[in-house]
Every structure is written in structure tokens, then in C-alpha cells.
FIPA-46547 format. One line per 4 residues: number of its first residue (from 1); their letters; for each residue x, y, z of C-alpha. Coordinates in Angstrom, 1 decimal. Example, Ala and Ser with C-alpha at 12.3 -4.5 7.8 and 13.67 -1.06 7.14 Angstrom:
1> AS> 12.3/-4.5/7.8; 13.7/-1.1/7.1;
***
This chain:
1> XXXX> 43.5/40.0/99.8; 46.6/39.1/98.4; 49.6/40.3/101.3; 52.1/42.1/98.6;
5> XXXX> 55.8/42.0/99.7; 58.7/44.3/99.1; 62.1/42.9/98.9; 63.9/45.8/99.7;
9> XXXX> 65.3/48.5/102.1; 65.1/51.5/99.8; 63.2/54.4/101.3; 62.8/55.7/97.8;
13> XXXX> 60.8/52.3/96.3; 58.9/52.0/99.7; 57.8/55.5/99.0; 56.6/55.2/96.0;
17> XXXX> 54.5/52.0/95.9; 52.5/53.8/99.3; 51.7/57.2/97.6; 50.6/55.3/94.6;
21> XXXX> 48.4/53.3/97.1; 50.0/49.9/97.2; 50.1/48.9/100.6; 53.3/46.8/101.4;
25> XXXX> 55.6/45.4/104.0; 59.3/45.6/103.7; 61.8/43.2/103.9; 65.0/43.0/103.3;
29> XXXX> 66.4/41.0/100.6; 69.4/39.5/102.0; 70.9/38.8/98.9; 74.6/39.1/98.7;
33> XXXX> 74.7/41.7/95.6; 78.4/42.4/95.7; 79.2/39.0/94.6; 76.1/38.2/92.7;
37> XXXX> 77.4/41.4/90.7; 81.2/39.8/90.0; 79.7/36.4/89.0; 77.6/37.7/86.1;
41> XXXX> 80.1/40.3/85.0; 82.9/37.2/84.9; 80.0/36.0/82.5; 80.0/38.8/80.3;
45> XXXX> 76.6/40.1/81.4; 75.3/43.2/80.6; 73.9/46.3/82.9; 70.4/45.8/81.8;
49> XXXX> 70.6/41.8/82.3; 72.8/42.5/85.6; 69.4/44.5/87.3; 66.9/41.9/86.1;
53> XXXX> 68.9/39.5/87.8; 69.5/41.2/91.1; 65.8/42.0/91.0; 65.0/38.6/90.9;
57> XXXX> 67.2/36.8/93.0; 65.9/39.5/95.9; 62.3/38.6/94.8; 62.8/34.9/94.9;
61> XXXX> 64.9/34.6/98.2; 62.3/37.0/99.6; 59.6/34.7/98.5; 60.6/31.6/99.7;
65> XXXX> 60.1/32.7/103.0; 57.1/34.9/103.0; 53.7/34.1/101.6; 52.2/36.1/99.1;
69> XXXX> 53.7/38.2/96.1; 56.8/39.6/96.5; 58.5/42.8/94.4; 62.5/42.7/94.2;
73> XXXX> 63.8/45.6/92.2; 67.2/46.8/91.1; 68.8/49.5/89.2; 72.1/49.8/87.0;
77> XXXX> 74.0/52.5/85.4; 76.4/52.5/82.3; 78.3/54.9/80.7; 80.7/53.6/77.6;
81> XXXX> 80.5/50.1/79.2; 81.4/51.0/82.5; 79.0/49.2/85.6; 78.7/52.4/88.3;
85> XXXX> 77.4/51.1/92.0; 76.2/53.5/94.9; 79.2/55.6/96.3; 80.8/54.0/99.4;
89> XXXX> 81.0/57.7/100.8; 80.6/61.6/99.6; 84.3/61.5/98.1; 83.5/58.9/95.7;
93> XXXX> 79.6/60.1/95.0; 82.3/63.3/94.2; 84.2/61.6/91.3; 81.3/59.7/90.4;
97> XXXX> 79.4/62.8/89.6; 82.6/63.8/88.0; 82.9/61.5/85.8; 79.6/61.5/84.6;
101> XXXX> 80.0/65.3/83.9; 79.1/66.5/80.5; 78.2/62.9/79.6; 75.4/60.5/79.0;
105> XXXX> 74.6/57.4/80.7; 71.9/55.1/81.1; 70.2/53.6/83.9; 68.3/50.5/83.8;
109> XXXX> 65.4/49.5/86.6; 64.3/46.2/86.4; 61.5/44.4/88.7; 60.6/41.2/89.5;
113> XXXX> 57.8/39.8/91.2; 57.8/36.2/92.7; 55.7/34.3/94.7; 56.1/30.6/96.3;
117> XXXX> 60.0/30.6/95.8; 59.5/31.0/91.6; 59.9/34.4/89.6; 56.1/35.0/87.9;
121> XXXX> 56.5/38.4/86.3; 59.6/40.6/85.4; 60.1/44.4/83.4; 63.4/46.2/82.5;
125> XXXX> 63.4/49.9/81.6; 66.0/51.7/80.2; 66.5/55.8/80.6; 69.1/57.9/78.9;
129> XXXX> 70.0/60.7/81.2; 72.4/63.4/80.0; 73.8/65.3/82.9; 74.9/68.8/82.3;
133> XXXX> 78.5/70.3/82.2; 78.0/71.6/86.0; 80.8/73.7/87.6; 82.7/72.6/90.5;
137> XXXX> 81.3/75.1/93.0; 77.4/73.6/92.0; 79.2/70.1/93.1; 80.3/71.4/96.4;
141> XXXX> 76.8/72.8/96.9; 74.8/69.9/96.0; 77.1/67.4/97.6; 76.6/69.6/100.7;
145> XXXX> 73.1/69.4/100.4; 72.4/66.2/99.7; 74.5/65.0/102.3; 74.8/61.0/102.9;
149> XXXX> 71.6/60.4/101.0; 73.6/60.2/97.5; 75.2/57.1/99.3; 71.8/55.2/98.6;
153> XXXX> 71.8/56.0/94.8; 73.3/54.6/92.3; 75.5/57.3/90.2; 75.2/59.7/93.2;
157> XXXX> 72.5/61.6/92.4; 68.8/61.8/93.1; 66.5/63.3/90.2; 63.3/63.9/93.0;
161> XXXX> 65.6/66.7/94.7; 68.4/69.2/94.1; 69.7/66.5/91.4; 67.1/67.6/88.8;
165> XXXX> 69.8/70.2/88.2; 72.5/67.9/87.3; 70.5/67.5/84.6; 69.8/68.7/80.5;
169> XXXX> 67.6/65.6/79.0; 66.0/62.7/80.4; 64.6/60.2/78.3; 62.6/57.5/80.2;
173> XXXX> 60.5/57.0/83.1; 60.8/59.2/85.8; 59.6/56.2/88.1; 61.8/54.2/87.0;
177> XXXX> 64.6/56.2/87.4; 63.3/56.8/90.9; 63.9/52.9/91.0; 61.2/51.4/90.2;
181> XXXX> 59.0/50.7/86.9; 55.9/51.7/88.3; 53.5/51.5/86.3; 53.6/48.1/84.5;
185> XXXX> 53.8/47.4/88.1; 50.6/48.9/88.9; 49.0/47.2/85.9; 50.2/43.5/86.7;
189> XXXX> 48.7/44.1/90.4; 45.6/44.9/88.3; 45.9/41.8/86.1; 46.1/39.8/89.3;
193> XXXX> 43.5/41.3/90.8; 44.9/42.9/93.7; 44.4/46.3/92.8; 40.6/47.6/91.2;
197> X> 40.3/47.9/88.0;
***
């Protein structure tokens, strides 16, 4: 059986992939993502290509050194051209939230999956999320209830919990804006015959 490979340290993608029944070990990717991030925006790059990159360069540096196919994954968000990255601490997951107040955004969730050092397979979706004009005292609450776990998501907020509410229309995958394109995942493992048809 083929020994499948995720090339990353969020709980959330972990999760997901093992209640759909994809057994996989974790690894860490490694990859320097700050930087990686600079270097394609000096280029002009976009969200969308920015999280298909990062996706693969933590699939290919995962899979040079581990047999077997490996699944890097990354998400972006945008809103009127602007590149949001996970809050350093509640404070800034604070004016994060803020600004994306009353606005739209979207978030794009890209995978890759490599396997001997070489990229075989990629997907990019792309959600529109409109978040709701929320009052500050619903801020307060759900920042105290979410606690440091908005620290691992991108934008601040996670849809699976109390951040449904931030929330008026979601147009996209909900796995993927769990971080992860799921399903045409699912069906390449299929295709490759590591999952039953």
C-alpha cells in the first residue's frame, strides 16, 4: 500500500484527511514560508498563485526525504488586494477580524501532492466569504472563546466553531476553507489507487 505523507503541522488538515479515512503521518514541512512569501510577492504574484506555491514547495521538500506520496497544502486570503497571514497574537487576530468587518474576502486553498522530490498533482480553490457587520462586544466574546486557536488560521477565524457566526454567505468549499480541497483529493488517491473505488 502506498505510505501517504502529510507535509504539515495543522491539526485542522490532519483532522480531516483521518475522519474521511485517509490514514497519514505528519511531517513538518520545514519550508521557510515567511520568505518564500516576500520572494513571490517582489514578483508580482498573486494570492491564489502564492498558496499553490507554498503548497508545493512543502510537498516537494517533504518528499525528497520520505518515500511515498506526500500532500503539502496552503491557504491565502485577499481582500481588495491585500495578502492577510495568521495573527502573531489575539491583538492582531483583533484588527484582522476588524478589518475584514462588513467586507468580503476570498480565501484560496491549494494542494499539492509530490512524490520522489517532483510535484505530480496540484488543485487551487477559491471561496468568497462575506463576513457580517458584527458588533464589538460579539468580538470580545468570540476572541475570548476561541482563545489562541485563531493564531493557527489565517484571517483569524475558524468557520468549524463559533466563527460560523462571523459569517452571512459562503460561496465555496467548506473543506477547503477548512484548508484543504478534499475532495479532488479523495478522488486522485482513487485514481492512484490508494483508496477503493
Amino acid at each position: 500500500m502506498t505510505h501517504l505523507i502529510l507535509a504539515s503541522t495543522s491539526a485542522a488538515r490532519a483532522s480531516l484527511l483521518r475522519q474521511a479515512g485517509v490514514a497519514v503521518d505528519i511531517r513538518s514541512p520545514g519550508v521557510d514560508e515567511t520568505s518564500l512569501k516576500l520572494a513571490l510577492l517582489g514578483e508580482c504574484v498573486g494570492a491564489r498563485d502564492i498558496a499553490d506555491a507554498l503548497a508545493e514547495a512543502k510537498a516537494v521538500k517533504v518528499s525528497r526525504k520520505h518515500r511515498g506520496l506526500v500532500i503539502g497544502a496552503d491557504t491565502t486570503l485577499e481582500r481588495d488586494g491585500r495578502l492577510y497571514d495568521k495573527p502573531g497574537d489575539l491583538q492582531e487576530a483583533r484588527e484582522q477580524l476588524l478589518a475584514l468587518r462588513g467586507q468580503q474576502h476570498k480565501l484560496h486553498s491549494a494542494v499539492v501532492i509530490a512524490e520522489d522530490g517532483a510535484a505530480l498533482w496540484r488543485h487551487v480553490e477559491t471561496a468568497t466569504l462575506s463576513v457580517r457587520a458584527f458588533s464589538d462586544a460579539f468580538l470580545d466574546i468570540y476572541l475570548e472563546q476561541e482563545g489562541e486557536a485563531l493564531l493557527t488560521t489565517v484571517g483569524g477565524y475558524r468557520l468549524e466553531g463559533l466563527g460560523a457566526q462571523l459569517f452571512t454567505l459562503i460561496k465555496g468549499d467548506y473543506f477547503s476553507i477548512l484548508g484543504l480541497p478534499l475532495l479532488p483529493v479523495l478522488d486522485f488517491l482513487r485514481v492512484r489507487g490508494v483508496l477503493s473505488t
